[in-house]
gemmi code that builds the backbone of each chain (N, CA, C; Angstrom):
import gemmi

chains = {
    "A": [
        ("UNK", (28.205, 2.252, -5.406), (26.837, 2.019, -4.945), (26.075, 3.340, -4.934)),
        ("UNK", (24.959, 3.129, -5.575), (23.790, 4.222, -5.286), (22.694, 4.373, -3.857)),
        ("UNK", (22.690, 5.152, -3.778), (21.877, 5.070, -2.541), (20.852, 6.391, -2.638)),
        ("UNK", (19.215, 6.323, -2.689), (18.238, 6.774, -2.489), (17.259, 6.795, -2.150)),
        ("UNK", (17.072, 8.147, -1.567), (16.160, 8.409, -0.650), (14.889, 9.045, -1.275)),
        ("UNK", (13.670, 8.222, -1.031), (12.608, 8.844, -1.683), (11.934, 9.336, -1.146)),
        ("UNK", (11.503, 10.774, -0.993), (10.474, 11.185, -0.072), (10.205, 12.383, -0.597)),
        ("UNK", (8.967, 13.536, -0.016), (8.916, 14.832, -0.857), (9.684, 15.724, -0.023)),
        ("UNK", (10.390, 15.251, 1.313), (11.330, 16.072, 1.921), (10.603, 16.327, 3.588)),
        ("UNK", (9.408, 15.464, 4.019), (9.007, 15.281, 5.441), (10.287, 15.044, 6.444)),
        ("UNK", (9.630, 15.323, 7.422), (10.650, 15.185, 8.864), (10.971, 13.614, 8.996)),
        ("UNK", (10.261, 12.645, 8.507), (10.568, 11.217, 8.089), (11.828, 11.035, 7.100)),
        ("UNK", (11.405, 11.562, 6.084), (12.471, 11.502, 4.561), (13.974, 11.684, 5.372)),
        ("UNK", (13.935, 13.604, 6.063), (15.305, 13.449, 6.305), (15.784, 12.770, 7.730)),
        ("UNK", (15.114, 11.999, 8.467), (15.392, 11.258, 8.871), (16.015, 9.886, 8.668)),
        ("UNK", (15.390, 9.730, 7.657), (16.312, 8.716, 6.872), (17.222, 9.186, 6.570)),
        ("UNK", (17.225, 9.902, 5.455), (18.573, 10.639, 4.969), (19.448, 10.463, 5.632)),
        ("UNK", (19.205, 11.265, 7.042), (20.504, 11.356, 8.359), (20.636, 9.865, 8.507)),
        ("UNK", (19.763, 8.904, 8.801), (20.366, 7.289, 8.715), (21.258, 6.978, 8.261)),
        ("UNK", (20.836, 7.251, 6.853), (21.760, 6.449, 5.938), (23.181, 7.028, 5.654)),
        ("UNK", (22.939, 8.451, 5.929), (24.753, 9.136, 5.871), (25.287, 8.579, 6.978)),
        ("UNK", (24.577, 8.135, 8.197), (25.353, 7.893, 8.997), (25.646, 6.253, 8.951)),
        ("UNK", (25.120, 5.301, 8.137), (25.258, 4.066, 8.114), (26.493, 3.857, 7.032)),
        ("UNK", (26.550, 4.765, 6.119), (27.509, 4.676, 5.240), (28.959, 5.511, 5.202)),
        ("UNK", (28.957, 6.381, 6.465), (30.053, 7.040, 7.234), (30.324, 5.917, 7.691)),
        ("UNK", (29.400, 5.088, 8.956), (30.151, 3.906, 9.681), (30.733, 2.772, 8.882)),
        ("UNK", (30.054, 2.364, 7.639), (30.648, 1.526, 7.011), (31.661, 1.663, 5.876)),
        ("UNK", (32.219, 2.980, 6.045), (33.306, 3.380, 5.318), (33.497, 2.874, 3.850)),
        ("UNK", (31.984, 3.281, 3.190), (31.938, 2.537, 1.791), (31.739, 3.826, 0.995)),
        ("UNK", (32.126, 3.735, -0.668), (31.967, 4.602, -1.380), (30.713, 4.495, -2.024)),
        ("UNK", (29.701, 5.272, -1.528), (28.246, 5.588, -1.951), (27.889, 6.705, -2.198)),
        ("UNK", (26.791, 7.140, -3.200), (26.799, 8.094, -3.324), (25.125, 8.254, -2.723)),
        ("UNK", (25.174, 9.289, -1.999), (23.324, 9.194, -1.783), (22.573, 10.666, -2.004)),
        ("UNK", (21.725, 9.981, -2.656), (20.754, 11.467, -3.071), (19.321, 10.822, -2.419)),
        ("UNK", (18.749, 12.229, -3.601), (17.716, 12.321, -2.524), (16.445, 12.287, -3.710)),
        ("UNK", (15.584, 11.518, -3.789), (14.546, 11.592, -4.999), (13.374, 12.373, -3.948)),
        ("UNK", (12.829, 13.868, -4.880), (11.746, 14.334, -4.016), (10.466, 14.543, -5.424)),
        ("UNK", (10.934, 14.319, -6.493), (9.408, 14.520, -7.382), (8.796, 13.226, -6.985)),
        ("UNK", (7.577, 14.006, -7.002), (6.520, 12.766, -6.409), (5.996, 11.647, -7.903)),
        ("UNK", (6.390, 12.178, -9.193), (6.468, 11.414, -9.915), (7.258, 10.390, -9.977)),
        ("UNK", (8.312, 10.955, -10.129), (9.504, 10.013, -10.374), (9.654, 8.966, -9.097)),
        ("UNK", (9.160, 9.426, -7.861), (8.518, 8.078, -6.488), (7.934, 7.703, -6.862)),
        ("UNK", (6.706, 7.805, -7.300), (5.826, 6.437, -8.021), (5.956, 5.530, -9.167)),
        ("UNK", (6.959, 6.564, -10.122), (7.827, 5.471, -11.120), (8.722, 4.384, -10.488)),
        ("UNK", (8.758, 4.590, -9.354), (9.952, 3.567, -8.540), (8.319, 2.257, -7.568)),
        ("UNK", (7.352, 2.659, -8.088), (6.078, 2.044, -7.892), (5.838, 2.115, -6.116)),
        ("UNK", (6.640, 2.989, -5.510), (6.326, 3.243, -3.979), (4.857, 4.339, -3.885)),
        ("UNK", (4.587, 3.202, -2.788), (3.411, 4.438, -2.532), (3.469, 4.744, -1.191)),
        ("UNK", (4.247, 4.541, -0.705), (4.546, 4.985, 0.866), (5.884, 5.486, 1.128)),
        ("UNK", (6.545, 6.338, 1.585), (7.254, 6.843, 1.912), (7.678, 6.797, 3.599)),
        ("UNK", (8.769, 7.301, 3.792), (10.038, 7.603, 3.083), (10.400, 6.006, 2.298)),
        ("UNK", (11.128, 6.103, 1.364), (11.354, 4.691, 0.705), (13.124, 4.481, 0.858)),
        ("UNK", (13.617, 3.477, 0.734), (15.014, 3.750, -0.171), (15.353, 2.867, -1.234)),
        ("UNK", (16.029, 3.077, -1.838), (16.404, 2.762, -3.577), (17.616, 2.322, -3.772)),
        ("UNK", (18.789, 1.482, -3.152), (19.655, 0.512, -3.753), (19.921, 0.352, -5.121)),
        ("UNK", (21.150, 1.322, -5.731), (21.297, 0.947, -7.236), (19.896, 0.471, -8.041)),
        ("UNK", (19.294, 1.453, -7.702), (17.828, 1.112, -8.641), (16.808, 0.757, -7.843)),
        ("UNK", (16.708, -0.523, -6.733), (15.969, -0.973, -6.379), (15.553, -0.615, -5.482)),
        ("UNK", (14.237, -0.883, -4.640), (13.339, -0.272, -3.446), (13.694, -1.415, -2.524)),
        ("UNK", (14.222, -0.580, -1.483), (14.193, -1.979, -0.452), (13.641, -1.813, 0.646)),
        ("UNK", (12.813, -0.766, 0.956), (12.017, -0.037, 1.602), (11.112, 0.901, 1.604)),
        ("UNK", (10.250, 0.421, 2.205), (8.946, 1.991, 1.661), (8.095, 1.394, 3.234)),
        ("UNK", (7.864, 3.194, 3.424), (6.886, 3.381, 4.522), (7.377, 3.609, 5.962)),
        ("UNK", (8.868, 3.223, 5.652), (9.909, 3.087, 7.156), (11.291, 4.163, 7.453)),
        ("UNK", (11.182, 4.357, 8.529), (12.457, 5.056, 9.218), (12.933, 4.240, 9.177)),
        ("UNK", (14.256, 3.701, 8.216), (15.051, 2.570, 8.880), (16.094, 3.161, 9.637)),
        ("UNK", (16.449, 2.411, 10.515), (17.786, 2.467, 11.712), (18.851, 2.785, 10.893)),
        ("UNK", (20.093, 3.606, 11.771), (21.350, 3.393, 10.731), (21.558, 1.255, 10.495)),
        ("UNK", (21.380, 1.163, 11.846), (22.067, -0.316, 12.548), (21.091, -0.992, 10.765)),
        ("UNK", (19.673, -0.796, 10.652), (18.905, -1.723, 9.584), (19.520, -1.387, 8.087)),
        ("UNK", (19.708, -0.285, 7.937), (20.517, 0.455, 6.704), (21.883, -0.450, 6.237)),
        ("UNK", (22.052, -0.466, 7.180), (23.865, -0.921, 7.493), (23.697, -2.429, 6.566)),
        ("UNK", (22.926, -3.269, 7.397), (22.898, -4.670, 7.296), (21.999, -5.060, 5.669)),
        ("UNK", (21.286, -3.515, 5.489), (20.665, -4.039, 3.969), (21.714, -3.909, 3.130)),
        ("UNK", (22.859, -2.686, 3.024), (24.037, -1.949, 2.226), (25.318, -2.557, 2.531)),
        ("UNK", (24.985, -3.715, 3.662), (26.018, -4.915, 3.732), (26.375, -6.128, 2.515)),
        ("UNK", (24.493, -6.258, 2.088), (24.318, -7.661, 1.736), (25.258, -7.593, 0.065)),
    ],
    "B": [
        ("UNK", (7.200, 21.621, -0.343), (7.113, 20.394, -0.070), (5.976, 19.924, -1.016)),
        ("UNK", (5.880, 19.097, -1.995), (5.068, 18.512, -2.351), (3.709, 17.008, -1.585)),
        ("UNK", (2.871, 16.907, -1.979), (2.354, 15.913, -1.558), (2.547, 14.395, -0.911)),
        ("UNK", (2.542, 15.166, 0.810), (3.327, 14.083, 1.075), (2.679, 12.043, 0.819)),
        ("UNK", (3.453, 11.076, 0.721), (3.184, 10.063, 1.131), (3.444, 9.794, 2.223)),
        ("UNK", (4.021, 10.335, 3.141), (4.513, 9.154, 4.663), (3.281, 8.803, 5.581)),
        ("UNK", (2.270, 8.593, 4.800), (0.981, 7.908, 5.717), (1.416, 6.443, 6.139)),
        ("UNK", (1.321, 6.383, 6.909), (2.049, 5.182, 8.122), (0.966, 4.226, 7.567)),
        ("UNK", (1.557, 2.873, 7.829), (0.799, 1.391, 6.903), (-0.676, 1.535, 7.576)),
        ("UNK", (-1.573, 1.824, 6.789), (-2.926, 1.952, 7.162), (-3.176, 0.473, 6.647)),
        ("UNK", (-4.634, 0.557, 6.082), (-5.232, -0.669, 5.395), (-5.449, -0.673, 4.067)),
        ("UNK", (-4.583, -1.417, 3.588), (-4.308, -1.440, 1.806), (-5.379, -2.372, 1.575)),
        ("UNK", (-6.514, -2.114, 0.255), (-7.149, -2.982, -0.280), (-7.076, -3.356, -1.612)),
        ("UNK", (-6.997, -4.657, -2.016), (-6.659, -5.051, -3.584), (-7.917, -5.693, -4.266)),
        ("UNK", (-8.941, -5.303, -4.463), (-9.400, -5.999, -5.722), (-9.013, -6.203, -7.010)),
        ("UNK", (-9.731, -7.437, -7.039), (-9.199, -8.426, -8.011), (-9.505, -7.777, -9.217)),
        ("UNK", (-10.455, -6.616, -9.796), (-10.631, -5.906, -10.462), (-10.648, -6.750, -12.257)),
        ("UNK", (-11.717, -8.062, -11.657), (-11.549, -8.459, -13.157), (-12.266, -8.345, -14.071)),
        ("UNK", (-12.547, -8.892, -15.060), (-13.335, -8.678, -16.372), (-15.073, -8.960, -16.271)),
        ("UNK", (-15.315, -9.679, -14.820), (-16.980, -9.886, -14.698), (-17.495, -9.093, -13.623)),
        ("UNK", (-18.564, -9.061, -14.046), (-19.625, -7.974, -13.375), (-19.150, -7.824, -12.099)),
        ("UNK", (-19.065, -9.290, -11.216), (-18.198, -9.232, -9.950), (-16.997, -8.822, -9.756)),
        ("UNK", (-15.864, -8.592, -10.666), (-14.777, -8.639, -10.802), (-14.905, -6.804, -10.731)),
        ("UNK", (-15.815, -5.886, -11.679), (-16.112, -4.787, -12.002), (-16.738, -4.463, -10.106)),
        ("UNK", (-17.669, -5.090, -10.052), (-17.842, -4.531, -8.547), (-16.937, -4.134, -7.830)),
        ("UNK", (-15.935, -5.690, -7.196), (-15.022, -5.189, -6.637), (-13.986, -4.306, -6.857)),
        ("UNK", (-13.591, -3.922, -7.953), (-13.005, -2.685, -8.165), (-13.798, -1.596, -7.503)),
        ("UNK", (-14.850, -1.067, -7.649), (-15.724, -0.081, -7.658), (-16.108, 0.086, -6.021)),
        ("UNK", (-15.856, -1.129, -5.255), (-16.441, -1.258, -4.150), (-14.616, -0.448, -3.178)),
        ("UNK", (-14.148, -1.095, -3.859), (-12.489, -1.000, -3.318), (-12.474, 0.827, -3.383)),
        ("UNK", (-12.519, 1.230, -4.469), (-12.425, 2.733, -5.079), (-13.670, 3.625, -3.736)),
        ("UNK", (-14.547, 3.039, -3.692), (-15.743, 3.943, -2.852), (-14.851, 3.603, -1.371)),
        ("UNK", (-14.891, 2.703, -1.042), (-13.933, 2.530, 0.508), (-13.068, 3.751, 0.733)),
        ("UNK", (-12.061, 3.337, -0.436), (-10.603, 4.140, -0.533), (-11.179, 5.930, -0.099)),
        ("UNK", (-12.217, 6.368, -1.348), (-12.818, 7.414, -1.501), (-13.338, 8.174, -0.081)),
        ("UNK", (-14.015, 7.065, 1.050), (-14.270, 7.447, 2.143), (-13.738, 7.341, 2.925)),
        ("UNK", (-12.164, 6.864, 2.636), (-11.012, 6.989, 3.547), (-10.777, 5.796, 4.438)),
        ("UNK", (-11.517, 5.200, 4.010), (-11.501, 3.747, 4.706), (-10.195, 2.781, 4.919)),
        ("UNK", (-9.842, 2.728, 3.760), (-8.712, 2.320, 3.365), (-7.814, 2.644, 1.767)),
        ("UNK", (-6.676, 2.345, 1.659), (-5.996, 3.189, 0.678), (-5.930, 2.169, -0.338)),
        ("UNK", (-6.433, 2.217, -1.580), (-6.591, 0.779, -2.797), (-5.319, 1.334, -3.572)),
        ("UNK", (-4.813, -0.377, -3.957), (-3.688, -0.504, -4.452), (-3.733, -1.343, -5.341)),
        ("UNK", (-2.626, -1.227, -6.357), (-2.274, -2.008, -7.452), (-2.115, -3.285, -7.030)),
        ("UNK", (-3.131, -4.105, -7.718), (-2.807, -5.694, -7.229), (-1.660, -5.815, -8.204)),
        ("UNK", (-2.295, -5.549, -9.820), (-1.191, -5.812, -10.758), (0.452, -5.439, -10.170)),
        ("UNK", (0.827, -4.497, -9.597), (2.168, -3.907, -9.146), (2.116, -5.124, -8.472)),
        ("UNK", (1.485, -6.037, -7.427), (2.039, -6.962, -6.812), (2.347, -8.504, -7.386)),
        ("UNK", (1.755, -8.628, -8.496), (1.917, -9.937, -9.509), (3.125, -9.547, -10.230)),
        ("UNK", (3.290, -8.419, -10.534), (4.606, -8.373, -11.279), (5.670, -8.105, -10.185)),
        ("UNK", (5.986, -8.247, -8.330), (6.795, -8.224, -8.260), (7.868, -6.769, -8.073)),
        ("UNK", (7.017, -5.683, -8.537), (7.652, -4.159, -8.199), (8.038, -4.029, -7.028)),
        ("UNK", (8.977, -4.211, -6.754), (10.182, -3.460, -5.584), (9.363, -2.581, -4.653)),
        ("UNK", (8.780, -1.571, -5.304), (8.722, -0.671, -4.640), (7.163, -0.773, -4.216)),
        ("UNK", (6.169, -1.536, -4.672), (4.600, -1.962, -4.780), (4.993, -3.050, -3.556)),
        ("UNK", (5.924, -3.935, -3.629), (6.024, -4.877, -2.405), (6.544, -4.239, -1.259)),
        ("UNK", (7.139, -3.588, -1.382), (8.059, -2.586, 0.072), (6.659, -2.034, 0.561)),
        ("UNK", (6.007, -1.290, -0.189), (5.241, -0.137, 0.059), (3.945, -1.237, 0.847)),
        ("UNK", (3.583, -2.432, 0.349), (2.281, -3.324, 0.883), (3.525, -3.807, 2.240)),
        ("UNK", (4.173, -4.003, 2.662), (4.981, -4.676, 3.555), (4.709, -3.612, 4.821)),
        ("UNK", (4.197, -2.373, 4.387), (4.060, -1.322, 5.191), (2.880, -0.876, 5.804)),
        ("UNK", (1.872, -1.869, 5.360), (0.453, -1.771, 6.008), (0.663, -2.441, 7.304)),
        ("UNK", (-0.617, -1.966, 7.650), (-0.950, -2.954, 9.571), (-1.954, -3.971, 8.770)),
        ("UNK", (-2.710, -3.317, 7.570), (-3.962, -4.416, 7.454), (-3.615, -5.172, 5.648)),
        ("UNK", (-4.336, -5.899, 5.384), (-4.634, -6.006, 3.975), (-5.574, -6.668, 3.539)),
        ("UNK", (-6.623, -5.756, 2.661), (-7.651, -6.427, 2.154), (-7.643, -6.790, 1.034)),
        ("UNK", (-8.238, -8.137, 0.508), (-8.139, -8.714, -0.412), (-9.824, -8.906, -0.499)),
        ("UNK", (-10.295, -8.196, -2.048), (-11.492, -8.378, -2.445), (-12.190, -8.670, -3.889)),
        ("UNK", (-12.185, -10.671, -3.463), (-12.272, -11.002, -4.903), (-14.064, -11.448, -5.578)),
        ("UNK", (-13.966, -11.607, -6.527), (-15.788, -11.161, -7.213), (-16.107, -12.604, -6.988)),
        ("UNK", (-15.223, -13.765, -6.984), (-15.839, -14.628, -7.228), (-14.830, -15.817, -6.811)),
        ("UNK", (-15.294, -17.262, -6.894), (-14.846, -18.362, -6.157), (-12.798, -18.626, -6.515)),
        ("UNK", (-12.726, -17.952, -7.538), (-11.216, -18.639, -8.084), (-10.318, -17.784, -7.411)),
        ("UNK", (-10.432, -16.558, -6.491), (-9.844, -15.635, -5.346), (-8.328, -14.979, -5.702)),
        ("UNK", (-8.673, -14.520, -6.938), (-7.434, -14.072, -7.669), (-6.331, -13.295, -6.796)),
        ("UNK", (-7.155, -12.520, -6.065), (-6.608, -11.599, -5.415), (-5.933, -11.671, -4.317)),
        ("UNK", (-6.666, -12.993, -4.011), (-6.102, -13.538, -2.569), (-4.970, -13.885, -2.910)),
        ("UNK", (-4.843, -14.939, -3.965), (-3.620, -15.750, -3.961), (-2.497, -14.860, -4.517)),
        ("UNK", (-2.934, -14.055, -4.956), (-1.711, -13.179, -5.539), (-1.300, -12.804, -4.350)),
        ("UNK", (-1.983, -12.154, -3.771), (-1.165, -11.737, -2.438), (-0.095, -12.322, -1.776)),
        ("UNK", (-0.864, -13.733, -1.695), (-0.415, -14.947, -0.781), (0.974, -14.942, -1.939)),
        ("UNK", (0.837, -15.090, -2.985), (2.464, -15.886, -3.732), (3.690, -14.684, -3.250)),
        ("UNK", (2.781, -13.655, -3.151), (4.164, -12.453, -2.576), (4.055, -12.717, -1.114)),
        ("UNK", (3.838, -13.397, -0.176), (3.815, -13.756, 0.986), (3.093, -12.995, 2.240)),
        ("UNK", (2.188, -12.288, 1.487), (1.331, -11.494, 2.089), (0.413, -12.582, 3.388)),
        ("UNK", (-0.440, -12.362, 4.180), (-1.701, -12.485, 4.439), (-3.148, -12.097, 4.702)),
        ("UNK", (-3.448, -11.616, 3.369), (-4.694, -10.969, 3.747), (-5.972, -11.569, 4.234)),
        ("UNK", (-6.579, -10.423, 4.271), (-8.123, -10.345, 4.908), (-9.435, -10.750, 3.820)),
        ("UNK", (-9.569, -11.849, 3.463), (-9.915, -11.967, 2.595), (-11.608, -12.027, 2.004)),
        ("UNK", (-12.031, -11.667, 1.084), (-13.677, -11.147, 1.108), (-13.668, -11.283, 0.100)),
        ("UNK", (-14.566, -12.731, -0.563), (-15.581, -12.881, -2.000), (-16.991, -12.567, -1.864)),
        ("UNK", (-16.344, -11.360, -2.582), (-18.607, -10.943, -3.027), (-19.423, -12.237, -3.608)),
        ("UNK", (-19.092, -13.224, -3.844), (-20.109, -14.608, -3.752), (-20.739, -15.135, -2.268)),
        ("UNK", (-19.626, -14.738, -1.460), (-20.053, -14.553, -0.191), (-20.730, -13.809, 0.248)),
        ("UNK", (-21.159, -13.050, -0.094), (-22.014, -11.823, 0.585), (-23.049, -11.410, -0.601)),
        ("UNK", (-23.048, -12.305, -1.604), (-24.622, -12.645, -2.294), (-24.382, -11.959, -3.403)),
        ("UNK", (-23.481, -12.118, -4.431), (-23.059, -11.227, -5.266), (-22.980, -12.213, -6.347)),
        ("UNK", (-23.359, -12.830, -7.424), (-22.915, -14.073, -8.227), (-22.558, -13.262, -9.555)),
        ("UNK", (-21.807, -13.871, -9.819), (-21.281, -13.699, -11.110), (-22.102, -14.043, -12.409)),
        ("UNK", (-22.010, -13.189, -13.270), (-23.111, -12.851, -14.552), (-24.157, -12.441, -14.090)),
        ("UNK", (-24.746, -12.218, -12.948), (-26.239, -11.591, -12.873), (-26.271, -10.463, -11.771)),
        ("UNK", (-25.081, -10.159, -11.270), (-25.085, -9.051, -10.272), (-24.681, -7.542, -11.319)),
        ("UNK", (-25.364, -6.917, -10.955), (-25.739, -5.258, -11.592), (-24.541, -4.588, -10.745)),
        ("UNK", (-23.581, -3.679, -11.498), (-22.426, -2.794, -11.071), (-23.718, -1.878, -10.996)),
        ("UNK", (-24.423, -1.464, -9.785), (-24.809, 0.221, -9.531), (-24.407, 0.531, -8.060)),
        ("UNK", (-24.814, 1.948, -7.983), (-24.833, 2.711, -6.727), (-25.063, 1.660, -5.066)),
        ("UNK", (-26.264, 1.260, -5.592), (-27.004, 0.335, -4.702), (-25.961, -0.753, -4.066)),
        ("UNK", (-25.566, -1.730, -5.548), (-24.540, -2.504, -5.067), (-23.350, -2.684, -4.230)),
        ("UNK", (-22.435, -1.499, -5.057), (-21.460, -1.089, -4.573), (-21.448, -0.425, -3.154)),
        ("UNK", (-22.561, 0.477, -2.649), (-22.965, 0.477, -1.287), (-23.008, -0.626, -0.339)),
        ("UNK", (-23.532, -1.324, -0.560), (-24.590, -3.061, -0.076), (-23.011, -3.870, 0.040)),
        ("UNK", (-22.275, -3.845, -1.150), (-20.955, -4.661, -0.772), (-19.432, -4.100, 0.291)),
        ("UNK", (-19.660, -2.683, 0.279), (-19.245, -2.165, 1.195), (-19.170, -2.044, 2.517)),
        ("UNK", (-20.305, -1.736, 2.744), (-20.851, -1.578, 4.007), (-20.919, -2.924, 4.823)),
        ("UNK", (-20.802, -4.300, 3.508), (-20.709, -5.430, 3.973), (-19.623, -5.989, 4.696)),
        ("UNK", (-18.315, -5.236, 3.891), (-17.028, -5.721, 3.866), (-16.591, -4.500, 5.323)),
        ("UNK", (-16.755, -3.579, 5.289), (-16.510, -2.584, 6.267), (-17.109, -3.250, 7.327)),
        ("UNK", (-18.211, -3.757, 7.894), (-19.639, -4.640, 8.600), (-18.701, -5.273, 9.345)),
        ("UNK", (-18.138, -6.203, 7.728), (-17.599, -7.780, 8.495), (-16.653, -7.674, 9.268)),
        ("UNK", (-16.324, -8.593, 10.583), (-14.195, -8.377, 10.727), (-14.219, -6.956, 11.276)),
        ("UNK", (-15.139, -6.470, 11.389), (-15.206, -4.627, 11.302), (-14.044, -4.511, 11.986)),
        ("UNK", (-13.453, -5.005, 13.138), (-12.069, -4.623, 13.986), (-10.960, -4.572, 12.927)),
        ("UNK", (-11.125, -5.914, 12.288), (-9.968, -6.292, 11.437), (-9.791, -5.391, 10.174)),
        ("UNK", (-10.998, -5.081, 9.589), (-10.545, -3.759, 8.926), (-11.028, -2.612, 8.735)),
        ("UNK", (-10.891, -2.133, 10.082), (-10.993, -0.791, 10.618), (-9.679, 0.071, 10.555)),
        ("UNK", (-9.907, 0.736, 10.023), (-8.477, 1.522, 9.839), (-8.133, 2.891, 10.671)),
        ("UNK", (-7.058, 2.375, 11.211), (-7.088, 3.225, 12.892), (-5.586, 3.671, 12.107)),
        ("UNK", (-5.388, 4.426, 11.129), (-3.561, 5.095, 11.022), (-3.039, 6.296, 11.843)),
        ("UNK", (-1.994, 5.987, 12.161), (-1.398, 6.763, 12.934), (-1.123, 8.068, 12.333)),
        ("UNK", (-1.532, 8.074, 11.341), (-1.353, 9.174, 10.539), (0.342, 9.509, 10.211)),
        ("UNK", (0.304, 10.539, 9.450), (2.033, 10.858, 8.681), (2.307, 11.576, 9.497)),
        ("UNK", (3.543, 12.349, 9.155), (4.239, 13.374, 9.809), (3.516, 14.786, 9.489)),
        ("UNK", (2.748, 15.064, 8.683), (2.106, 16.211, 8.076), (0.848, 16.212, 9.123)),
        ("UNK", (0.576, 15.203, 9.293), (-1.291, 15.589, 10.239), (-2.176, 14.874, 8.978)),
        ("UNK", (-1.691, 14.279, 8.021), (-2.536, 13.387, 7.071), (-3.681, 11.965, 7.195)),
        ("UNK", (-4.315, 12.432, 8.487), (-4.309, 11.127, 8.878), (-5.897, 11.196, 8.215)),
        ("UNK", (-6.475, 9.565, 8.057), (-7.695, 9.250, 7.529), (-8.681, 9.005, 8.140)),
        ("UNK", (-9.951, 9.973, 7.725), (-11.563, 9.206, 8.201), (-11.222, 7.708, 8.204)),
        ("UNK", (-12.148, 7.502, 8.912), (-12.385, 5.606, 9.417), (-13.674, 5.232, 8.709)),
        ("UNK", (-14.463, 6.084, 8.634), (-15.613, 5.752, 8.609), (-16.299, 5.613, 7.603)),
        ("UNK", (-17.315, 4.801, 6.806), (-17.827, 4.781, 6.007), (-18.644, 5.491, 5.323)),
        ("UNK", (-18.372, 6.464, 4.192), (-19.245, 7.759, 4.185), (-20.631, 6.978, 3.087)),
        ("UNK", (-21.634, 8.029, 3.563), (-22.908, 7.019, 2.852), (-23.247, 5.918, 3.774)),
        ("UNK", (-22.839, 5.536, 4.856), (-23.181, 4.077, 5.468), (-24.298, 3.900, 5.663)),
    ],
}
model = gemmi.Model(1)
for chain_id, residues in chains.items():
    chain = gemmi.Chain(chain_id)
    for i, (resn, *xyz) in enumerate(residues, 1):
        res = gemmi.Residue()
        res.name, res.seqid = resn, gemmi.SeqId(i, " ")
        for name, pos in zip(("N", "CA", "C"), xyz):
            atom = gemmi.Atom()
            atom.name, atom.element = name, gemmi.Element(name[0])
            atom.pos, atom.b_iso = gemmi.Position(*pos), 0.0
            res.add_atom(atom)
        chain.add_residue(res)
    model.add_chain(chain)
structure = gemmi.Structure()
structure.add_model(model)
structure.setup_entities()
């Protein structure tokens, strides 16, 4: 599993960041997570709000701090 | 740090941005809003096709305006099929008819100030601003 974080690197972005390492520490899964900060390559992913995150390609969030607990249950499904 | 986005869900507006004079307004009317910070205009098209990241990103407003030129409310319903509910405003409503309304200065003012006017609570755009201090005029410049 891919896991990314889109942001230009705000106190939001690595807030997520820290989420999601910590949602995918608790769920003891092999993910890899980076970090997308060109502001191009975020709008190629068609987000216009940030922080976003990116699921093997896909956006499953934009505009939100998600929780580890909300992280968890999207990187569950 | 580059240019941030984390502007917290303000008020996204979509005109229907179509091929008639009305259709040309509301684009133009959407763009002058946006311009005076009113609210932030967005790809309707990104939302008919369904982009991941165009639907995440509208899921993230407090408001949404939908501003279509004329009776068939393109804009609305697009919204609506992605399960949106917007705020919805036909410039036929506010005296704008299709084939004989003039795209100028004048107009695009007159339909603004209309749509800003109307609902004014409802789309007044009060954002909490980002983490940077990015936050937006409310107000209608030119009003």
């Amino acid at each position: 599993m891919k896991i990314e974080i889109l942001g230009v690197g705000c106190p939001k972005c690595k807030q997520l960041t820290a989420n999601t390492e910590v949602a995918v520490k608790e769920l003891n899964i092999q993910a890899e997570v980076g970090k997308v900060t060109d502001i191009d390559k975020i709008t190629d992913y068609g987000v216009m709000m940030t922080p976003a995150l990116a699921v093997d390609g896909t956006v499953v969030s934009a505009g939100k701090v998600l929780s580890k607990d909300e992280i968890k249950r999207i990187i569950s499904k | 740090m580059g240019e941030c986005m984390c502007q917290e869900g303000g008020v996204l507006i979509f005109p229907c941005s179509g091929a008639a004079d009305v259709g040309d307004l509301s684009d133009r009317v959407a763009r002058k809003m946006a311009q005076c910070g009113q609210a932030k205009m967005f790809c309707l098209a990104g939302i008919g096709a369904h982009v991941p990241g165009m639907i995440e990103s509208a899921k993230a407003a407090k408001k949404i305006i939908a501003i279509d030129g004329c009776q068939v409310l393109c804009s609305k319903k697009i919204l609506e099929h992605a399960g949106f509910t917007p705020i919805s405003f036909n410039l036929k409503d506010l005296g704008f008819e299709k084939g004989t309304t003039q795209v100028n200065d004048e107009n695009i003012k007159k339909a603004a100030t209309k749509i800003s006017g109307s609902k004014s609570e409802e789309t007044s755009s009060r954002n909490s601003g980002g983490c940077c201090g990015n936050e937006r005029h409310s107000s209608l410049c030119g009003r």
